[in-house]
PDB file as gemmi writes it, atoms N, CA and C in Angstrom:
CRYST1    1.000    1.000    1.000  90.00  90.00  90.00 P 1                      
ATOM      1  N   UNK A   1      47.957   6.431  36.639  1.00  0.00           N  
ATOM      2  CA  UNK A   1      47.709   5.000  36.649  1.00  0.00           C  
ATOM      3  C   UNK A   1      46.991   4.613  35.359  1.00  0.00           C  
ATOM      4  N   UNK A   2      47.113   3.941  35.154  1.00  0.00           N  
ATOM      5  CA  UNK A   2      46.705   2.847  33.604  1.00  0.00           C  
ATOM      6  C   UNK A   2      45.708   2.528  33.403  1.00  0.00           C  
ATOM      7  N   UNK A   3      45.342   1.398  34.606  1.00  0.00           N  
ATOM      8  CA  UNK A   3      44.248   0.558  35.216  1.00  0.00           C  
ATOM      9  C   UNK A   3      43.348   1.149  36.209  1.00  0.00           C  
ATOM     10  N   UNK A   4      42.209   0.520  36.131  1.00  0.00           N  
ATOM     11  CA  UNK A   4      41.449   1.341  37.168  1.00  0.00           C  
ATOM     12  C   UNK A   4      42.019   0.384  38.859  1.00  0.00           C  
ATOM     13  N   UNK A   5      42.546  -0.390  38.562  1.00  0.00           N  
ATOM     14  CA  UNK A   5      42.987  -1.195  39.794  1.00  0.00           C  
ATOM     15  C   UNK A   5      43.859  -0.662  40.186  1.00  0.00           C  
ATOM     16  N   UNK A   6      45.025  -0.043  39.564  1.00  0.00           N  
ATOM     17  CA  UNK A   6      46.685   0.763  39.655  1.00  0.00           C  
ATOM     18  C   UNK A   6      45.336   1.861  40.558  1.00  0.00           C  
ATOM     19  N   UNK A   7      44.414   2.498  40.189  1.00  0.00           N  
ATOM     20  CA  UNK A   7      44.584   3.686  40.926  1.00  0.00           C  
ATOM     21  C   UNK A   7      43.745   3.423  41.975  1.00  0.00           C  
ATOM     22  N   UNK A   8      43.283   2.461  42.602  1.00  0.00           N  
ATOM     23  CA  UNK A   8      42.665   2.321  43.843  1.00  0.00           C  
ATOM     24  C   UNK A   8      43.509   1.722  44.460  1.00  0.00           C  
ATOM     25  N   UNK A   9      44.912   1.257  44.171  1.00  0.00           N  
ATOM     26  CA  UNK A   9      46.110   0.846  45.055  1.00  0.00           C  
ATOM     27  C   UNK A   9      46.517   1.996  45.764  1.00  0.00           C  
ATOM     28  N   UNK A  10      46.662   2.491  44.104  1.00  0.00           N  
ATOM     29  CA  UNK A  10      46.920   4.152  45.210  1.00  0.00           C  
ATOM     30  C   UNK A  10      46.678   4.543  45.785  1.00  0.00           C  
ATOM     31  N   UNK A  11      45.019   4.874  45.666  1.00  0.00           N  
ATOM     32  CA  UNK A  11      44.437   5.395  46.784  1.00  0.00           C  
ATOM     33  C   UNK A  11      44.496   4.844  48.513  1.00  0.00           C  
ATOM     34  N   UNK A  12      44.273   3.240  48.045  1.00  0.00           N  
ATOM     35  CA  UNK A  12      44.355   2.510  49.402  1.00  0.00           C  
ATOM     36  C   UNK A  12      46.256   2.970  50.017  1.00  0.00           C  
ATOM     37  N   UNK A  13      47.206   3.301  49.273  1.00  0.00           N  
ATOM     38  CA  UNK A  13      48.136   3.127  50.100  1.00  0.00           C  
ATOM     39  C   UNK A  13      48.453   4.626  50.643  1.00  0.00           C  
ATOM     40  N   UNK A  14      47.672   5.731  49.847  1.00  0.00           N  
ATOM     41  CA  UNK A  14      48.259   7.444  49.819  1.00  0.00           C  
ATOM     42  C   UNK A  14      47.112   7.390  50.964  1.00  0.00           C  
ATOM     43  N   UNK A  15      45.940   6.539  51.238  1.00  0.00           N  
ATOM     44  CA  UNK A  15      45.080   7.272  52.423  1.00  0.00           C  
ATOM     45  C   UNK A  15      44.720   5.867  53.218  1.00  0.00           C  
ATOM     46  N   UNK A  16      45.294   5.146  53.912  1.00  0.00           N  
ATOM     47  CA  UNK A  16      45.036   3.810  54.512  1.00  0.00           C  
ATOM     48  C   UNK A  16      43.935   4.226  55.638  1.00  0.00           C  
ATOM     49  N   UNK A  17      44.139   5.140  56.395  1.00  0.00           N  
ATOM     50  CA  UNK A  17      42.569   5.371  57.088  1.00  0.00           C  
ATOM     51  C   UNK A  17      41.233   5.753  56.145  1.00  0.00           C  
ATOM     52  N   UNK A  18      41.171   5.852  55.310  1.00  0.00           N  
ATOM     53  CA  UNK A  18      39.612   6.590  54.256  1.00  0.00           C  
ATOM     54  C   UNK A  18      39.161   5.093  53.922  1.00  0.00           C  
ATOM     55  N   UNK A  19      38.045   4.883  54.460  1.00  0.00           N  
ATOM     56  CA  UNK A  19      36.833   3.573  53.885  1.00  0.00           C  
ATOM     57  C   UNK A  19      36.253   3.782  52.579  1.00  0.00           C  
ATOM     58  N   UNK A  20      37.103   3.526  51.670  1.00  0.00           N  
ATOM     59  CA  UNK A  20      36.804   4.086  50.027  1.00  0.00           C  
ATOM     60  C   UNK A  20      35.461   2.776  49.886  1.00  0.00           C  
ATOM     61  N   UNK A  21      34.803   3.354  49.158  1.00  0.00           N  
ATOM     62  CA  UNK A  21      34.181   2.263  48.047  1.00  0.00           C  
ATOM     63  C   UNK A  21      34.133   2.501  46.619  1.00  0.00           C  
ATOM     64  N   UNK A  22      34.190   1.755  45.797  1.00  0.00           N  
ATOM     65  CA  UNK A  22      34.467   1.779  44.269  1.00  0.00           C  
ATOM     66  C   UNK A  22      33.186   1.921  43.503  1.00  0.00           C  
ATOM     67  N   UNK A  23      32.704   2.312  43.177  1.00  0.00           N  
ATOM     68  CA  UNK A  23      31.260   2.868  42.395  1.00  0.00           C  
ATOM     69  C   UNK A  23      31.456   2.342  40.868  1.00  0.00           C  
ATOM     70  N   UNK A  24      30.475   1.532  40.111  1.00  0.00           N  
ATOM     71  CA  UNK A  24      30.380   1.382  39.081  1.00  0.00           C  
ATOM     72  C   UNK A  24      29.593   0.934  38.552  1.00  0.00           C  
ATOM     73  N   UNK A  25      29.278   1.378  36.985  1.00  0.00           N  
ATOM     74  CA  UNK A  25      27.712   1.175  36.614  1.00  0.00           C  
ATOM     75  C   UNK A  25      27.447  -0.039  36.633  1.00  0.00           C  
ATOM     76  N   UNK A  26      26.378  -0.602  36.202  1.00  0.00           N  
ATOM     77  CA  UNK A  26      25.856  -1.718  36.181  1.00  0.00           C  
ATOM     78  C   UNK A  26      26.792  -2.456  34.368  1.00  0.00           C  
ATOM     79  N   UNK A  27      26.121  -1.184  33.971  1.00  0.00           N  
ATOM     80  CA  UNK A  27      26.856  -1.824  32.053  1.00  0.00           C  
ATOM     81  C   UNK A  27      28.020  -2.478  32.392  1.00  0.00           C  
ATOM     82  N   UNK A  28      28.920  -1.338  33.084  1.00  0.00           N  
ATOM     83  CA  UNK A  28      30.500  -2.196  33.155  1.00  0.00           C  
ATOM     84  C   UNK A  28      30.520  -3.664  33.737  1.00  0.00           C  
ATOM     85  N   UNK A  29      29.541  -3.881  34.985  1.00  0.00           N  
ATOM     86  CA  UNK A  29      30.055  -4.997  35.720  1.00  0.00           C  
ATOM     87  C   UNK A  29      29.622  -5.935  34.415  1.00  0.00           C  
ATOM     88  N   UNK A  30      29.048  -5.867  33.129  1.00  0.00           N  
ATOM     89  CA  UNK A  30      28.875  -7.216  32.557  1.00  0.00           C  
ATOM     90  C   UNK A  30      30.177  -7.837  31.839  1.00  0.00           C  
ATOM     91  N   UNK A  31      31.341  -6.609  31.803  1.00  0.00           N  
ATOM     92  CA  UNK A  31      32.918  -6.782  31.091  1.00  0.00           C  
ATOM     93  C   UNK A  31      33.371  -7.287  32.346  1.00  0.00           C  
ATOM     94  N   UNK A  32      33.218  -7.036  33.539  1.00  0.00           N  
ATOM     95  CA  UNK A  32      34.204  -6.856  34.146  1.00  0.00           C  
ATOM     96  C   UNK A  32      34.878  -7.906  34.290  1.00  0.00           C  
ATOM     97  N   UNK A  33      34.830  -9.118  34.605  1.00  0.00           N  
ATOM     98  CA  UNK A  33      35.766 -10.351  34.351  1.00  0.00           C  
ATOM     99  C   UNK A  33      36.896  -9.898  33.385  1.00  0.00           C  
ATOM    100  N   UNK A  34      36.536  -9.144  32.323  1.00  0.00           N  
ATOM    101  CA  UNK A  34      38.059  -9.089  31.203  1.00  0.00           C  
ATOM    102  C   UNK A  34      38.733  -7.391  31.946  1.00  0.00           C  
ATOM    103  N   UNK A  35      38.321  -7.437  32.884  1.00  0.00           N  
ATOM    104  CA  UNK A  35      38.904  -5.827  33.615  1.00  0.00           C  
ATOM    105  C   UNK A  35      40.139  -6.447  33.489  1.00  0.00           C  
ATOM    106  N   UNK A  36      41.250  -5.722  33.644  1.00  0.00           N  
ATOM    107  CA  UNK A  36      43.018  -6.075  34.448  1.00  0.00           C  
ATOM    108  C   UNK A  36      42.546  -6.079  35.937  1.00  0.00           C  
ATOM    109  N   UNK A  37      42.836  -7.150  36.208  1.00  0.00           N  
ATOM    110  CA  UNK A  37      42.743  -7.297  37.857  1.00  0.00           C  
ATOM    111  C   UNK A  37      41.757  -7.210  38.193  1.00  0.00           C  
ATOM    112  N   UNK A  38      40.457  -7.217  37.793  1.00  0.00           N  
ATOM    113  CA  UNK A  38      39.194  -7.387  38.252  1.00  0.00           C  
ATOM    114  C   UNK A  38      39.029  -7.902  39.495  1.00  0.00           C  
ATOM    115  N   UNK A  39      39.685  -9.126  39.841  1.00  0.00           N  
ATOM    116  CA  UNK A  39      39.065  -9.904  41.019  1.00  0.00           C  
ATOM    117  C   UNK A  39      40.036  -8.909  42.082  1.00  0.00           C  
ATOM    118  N   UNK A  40      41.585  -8.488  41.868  1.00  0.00           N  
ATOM    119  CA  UNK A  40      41.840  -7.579  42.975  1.00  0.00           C  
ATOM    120  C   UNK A  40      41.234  -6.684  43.439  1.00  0.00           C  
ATOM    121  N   UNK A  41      40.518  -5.462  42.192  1.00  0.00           N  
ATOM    122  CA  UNK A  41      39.266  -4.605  42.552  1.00  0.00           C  
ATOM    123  C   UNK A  41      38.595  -4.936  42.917  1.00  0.00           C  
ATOM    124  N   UNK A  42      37.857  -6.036  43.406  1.00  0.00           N  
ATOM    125  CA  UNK A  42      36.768  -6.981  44.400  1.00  0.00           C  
ATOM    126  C   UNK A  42      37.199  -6.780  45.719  1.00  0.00           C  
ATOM    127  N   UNK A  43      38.746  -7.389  45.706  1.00  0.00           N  
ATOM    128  CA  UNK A  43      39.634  -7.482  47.012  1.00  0.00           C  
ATOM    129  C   UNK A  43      39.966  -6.398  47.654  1.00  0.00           C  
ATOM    130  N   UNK A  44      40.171  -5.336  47.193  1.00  0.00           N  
ATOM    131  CA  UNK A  44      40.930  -4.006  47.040  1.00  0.00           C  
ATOM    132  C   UNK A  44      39.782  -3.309  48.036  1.00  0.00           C  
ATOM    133  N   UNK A  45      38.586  -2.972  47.765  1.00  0.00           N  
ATOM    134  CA  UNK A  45      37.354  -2.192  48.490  1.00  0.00           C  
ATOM    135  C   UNK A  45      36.313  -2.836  47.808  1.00  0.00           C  
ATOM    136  N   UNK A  46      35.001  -2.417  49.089  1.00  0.00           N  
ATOM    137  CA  UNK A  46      33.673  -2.765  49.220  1.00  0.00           C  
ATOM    138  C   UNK A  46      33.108  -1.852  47.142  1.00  0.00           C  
ATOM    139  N   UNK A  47      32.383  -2.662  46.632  1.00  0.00           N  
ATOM    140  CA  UNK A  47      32.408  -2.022  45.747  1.00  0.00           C  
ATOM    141  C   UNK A  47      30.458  -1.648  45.599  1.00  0.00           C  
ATOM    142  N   UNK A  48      30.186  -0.638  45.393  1.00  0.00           N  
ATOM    143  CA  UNK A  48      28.886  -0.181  44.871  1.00  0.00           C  
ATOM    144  C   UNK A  48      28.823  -0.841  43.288  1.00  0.00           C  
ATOM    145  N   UNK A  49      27.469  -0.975  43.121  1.00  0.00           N  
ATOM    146  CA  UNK A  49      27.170  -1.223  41.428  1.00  0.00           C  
ATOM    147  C   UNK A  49      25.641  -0.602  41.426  1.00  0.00           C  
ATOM    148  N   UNK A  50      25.968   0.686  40.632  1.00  0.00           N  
ATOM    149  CA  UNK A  50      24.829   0.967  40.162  1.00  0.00           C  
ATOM    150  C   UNK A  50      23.677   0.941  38.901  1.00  0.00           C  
ATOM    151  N   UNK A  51      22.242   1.011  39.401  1.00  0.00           N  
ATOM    152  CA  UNK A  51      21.510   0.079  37.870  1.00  0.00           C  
ATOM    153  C   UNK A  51      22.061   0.946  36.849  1.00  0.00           C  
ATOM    154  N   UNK A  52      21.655   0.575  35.757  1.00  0.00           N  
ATOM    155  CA  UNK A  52      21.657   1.244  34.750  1.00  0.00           C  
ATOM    156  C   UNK A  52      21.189   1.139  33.382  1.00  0.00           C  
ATOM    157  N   UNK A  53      20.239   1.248  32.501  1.00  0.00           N  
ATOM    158  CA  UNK A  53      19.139   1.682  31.863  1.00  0.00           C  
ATOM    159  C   UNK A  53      19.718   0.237  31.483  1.00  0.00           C  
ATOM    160  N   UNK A  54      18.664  -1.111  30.933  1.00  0.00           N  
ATOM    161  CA  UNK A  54      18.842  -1.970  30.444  1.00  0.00           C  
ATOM    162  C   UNK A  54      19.234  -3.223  30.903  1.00  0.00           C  
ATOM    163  N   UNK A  55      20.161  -2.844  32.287  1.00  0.00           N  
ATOM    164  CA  UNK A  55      20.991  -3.741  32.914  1.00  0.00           C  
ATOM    165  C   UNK A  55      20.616  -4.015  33.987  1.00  0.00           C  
ATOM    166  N   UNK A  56      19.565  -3.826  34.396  1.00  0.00           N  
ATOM    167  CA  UNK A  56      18.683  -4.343  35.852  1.00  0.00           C  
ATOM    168  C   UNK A  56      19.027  -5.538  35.796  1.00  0.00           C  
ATOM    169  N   UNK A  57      18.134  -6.721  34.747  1.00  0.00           N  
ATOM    170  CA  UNK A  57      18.104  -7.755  34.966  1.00  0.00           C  
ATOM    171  C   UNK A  57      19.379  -8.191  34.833  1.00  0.00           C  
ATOM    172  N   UNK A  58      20.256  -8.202  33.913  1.00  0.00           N  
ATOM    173  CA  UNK A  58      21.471  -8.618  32.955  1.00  0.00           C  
ATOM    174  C   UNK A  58      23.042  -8.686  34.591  1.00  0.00           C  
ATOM    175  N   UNK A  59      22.899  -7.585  34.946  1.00  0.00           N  
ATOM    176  CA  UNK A  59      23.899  -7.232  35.990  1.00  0.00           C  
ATOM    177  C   UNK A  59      23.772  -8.267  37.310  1.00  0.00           C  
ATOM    178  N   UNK A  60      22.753  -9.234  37.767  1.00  0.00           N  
ATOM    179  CA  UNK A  60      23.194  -9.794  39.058  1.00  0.00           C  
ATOM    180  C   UNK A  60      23.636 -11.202  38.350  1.00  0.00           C  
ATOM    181  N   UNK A  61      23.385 -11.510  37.172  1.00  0.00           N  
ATOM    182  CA  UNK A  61      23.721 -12.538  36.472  1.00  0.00           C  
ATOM    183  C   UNK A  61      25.363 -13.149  35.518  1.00  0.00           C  
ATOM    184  N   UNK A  62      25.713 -11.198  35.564  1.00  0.00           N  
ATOM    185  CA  UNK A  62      27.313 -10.917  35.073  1.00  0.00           C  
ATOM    186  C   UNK A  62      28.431 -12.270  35.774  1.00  0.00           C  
ATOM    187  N   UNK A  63      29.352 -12.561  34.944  1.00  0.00           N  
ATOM    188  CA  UNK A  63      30.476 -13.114  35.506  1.00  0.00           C  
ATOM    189  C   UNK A  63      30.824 -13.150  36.822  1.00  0.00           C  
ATOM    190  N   UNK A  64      31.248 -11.677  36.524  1.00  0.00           N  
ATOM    191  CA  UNK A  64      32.297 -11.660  38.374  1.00  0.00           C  
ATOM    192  C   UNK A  64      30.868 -11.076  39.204  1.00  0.00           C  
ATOM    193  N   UNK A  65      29.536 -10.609  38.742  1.00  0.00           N  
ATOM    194  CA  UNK A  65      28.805 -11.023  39.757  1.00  0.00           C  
ATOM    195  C   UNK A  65      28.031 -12.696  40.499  1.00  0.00           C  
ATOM    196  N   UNK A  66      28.114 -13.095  39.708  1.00  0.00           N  
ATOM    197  CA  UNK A  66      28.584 -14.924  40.100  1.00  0.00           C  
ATOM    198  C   UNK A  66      29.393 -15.363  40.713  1.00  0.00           C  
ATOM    199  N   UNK A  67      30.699 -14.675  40.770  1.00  0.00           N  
ATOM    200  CA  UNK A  67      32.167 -15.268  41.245  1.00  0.00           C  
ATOM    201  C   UNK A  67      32.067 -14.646  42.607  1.00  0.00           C  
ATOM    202  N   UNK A  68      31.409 -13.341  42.471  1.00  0.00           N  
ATOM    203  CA  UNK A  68      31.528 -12.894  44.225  1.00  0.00           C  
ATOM    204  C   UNK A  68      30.267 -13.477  44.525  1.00  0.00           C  
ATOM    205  N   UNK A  69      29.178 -13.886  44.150  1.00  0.00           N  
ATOM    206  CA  UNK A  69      27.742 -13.958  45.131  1.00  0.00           C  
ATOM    207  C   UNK A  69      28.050 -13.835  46.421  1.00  0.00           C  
ATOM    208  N   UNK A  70      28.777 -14.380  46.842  1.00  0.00           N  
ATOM    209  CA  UNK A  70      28.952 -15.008  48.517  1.00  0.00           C  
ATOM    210  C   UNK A  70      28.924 -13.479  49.030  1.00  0.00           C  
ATOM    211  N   UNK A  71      29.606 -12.281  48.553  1.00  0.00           N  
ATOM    212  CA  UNK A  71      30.061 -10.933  49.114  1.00  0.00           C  
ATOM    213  C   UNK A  71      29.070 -10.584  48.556  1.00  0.00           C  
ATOM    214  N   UNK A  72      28.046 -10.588  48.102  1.00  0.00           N  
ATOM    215  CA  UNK A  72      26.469  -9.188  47.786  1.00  0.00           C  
ATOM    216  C   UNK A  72      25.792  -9.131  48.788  1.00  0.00           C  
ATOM    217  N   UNK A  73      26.072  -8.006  49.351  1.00  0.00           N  
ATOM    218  CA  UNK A  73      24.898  -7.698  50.428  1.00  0.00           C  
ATOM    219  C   UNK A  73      23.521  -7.428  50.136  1.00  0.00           C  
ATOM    220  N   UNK A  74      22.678  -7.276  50.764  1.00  0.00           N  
ATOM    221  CA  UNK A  74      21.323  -6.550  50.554  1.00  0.00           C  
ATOM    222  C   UNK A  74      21.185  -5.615  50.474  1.00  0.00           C  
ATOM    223  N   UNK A  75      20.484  -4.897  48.670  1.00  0.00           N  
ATOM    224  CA  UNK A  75      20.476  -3.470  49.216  1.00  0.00           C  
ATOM    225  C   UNK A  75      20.119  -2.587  50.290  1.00  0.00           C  
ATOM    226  N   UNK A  76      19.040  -3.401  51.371  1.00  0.00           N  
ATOM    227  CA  UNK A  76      18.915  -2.518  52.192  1.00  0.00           C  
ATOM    228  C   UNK A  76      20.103  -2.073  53.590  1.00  0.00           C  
ATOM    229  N   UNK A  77      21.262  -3.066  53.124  1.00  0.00           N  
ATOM    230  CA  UNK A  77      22.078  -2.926  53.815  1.00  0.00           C  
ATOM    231  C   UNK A  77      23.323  -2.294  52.740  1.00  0.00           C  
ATOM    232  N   UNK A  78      23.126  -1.348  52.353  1.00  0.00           N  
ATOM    233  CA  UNK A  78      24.098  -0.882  51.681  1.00  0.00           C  
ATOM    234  C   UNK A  78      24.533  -0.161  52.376  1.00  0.00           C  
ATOM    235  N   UNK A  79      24.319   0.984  53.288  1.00  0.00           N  
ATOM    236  CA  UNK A  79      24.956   1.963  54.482  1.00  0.00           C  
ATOM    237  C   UNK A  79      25.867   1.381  54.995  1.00  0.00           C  
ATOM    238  N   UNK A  80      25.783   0.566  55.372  1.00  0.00           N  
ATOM    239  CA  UNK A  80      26.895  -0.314  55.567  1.00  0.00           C  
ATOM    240  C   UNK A  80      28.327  -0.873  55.297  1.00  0.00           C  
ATOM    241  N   UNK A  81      28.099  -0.830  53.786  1.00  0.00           N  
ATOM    242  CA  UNK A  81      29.217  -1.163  52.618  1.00  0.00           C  
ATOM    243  C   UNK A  81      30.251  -0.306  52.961  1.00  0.00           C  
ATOM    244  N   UNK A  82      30.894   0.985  53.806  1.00  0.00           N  
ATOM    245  CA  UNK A  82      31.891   1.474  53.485  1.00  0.00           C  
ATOM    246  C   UNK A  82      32.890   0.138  54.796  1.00  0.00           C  
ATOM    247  N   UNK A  83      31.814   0.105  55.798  1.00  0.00           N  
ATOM    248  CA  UNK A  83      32.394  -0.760  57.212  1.00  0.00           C  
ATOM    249  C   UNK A  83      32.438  -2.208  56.573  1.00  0.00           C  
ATOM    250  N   UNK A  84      32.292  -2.798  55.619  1.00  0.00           N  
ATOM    251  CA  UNK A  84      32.583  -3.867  55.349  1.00  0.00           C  
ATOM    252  C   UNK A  84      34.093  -4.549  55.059  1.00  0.00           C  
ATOM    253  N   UNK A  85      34.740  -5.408  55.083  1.00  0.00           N  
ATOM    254  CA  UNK A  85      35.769  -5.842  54.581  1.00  0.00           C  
ATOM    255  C   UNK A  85      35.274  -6.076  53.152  1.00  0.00           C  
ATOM    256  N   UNK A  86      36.333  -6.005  52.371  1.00  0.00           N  
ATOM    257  CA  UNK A  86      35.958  -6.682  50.787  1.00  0.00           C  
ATOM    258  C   UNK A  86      36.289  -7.831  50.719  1.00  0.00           C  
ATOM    259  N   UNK A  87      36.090  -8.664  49.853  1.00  0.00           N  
ATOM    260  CA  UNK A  87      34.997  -8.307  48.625  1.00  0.00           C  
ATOM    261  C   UNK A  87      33.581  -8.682  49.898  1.00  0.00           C  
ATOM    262  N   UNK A  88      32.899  -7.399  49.426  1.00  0.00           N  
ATOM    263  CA  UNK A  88      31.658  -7.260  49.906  1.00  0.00           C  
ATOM    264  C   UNK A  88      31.179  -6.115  48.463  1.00  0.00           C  
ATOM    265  N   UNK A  89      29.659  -6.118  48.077  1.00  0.00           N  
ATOM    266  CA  UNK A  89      29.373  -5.792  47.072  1.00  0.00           C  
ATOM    267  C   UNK A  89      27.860  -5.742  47.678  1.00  0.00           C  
ATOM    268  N   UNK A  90      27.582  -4.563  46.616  1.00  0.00           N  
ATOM    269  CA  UNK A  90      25.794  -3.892  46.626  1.00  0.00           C  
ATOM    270  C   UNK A  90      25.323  -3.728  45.111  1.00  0.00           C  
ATOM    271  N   UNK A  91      24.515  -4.146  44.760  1.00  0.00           N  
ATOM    272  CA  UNK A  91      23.623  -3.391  43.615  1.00  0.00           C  
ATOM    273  C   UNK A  91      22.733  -2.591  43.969  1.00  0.00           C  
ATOM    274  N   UNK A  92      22.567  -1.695  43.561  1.00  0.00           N  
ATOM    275  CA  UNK A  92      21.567  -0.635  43.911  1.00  0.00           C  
ATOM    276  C   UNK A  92      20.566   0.167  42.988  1.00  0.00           C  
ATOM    277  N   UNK A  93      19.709   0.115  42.947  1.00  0.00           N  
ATOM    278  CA  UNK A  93      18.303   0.385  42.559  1.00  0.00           C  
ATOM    279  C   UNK A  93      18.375   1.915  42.586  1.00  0.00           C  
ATOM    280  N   UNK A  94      17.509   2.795  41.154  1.00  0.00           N  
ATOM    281  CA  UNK A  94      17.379   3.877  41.913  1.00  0.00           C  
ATOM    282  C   UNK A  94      17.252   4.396  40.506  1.00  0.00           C  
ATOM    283  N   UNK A  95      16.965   5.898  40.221  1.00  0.00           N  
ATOM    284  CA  UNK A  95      16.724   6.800  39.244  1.00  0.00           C  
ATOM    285  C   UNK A  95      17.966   6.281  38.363  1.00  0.00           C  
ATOM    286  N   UNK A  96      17.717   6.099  37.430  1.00  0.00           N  
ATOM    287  CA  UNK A  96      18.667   5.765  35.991  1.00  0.00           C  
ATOM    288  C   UNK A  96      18.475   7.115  34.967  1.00  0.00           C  
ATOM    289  N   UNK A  97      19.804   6.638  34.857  1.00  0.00           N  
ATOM    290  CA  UNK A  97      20.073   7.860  33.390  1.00  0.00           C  
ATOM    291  C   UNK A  97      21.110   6.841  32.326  1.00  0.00           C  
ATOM    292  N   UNK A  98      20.747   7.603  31.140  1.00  0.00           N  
ATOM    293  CA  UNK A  98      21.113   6.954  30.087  1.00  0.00           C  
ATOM    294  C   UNK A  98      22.805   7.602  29.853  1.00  0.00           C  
ATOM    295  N   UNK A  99      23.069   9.054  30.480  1.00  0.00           N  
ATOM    296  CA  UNK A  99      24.440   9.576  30.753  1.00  0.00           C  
ATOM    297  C   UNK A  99      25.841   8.624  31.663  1.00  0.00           C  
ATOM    298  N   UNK A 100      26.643   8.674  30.833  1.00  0.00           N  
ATOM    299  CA  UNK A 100      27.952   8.054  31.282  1.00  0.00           C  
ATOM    300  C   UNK A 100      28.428   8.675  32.019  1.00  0.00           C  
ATOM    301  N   UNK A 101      29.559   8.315  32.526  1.00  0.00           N  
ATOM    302  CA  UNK A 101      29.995   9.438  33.972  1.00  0.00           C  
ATOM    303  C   UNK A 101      31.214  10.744  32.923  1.00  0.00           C  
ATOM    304  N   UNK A 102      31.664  10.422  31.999  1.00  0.00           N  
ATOM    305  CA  UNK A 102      31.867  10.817  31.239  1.00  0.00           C  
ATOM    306  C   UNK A 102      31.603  11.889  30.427  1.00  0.00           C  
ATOM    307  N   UNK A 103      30.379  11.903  30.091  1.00  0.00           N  
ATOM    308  CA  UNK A 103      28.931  13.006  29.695  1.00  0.00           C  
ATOM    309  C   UNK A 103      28.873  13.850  31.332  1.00  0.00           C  
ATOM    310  N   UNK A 104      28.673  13.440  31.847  1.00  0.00           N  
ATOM    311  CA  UNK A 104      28.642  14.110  33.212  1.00  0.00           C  
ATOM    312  C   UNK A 104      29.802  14.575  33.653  1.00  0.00           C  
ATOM    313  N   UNK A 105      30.883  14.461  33.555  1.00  0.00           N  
ATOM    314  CA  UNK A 105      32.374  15.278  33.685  1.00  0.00           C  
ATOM    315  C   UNK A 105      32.700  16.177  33.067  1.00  0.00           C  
ATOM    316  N   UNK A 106      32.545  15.488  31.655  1.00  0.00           N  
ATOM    317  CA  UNK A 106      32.313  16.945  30.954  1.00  0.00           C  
ATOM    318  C   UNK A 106      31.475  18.050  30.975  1.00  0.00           C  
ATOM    319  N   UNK A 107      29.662  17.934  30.992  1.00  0.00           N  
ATOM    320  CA  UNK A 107      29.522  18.918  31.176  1.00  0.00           C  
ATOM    321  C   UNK A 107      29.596  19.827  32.626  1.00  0.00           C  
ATOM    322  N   UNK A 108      30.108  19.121  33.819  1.00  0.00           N  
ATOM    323  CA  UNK A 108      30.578  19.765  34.617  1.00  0.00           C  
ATOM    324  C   UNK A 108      31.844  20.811  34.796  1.00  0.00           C  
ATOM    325  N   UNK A 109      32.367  19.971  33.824  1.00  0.00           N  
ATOM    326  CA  UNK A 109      33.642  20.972  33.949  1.00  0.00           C  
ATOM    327  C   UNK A 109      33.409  22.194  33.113  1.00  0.00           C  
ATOM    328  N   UNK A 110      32.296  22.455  32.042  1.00  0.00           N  
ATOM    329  CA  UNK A 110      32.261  23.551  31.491  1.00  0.00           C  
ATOM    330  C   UNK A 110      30.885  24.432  32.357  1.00  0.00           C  
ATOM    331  N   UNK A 111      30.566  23.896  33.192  1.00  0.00           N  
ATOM    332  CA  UNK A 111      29.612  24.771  34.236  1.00  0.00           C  
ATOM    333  C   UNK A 111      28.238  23.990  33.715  1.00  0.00           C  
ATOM    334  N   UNK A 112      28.113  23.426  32.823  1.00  0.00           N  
ATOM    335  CA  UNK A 112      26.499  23.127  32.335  1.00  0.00           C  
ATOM    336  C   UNK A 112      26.030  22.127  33.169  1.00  0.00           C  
ATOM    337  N   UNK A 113      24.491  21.845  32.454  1.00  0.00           N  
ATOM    338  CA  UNK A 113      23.907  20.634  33.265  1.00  0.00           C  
ATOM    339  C   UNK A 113      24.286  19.589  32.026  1.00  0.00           C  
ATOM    340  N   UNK A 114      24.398  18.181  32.340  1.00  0.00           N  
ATOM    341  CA  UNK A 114      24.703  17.269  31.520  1.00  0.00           C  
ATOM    342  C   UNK A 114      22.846  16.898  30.394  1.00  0.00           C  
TER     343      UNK A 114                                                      
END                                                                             
């Protein structure tokens, strides 16, 4: 798949029972309006957004976090988020790292710590 939207179609159609949620940093949600299909990835599954070094404040203020307000739950109701219908959405608070998921794939795949 191309898009990150092409591959959560997939997923939703190769596993229609699995309560996926979509995980993504905080940095990204400030592009995400210019994603391909952004607002379907809203539609598509409950999506996680996690902080990330800089973007505490910057991220509940993002575009398409404006366009969904109505779907942000409370973080303390994030357990929740897989039983939600979408667009339903969490920001979530918590130990930050300055590592991309990227940096972290890689050095996983060669056995190291990132």
């Amino acid at each position: 798949a191309r898009f990150t939207r092409d591959t959560l179609r997939w997923l939703a159609r190769r596993r229609p029972g699995v309560r996926f949620v979509w995980i993504m940093g905080a940095d990204s949600l400030a592009s995400f309006h210019r994603w391909k299909g952004s607002a379907e990835i809203m539609r598509l599954m409950p999506v996680a957004v996690i902080d990330r070094p800089g973007h505490t404040l910057s991220a509940p203020s993002a575009r398409a976090a404006r366009r969904f307000s109505a779907a942000r739950i409370p973080e303390s109701d994030a357990s929740a988020l897989p039983d939600m219908p979408p667009p339903a959405w969490v920001f979530l608070h918590g130990p930050r790292s300055h590592l991309s998921s990227t940096q972290i794939r890689d050095a996983s795949r060669g056995g190291g710590e990132p």
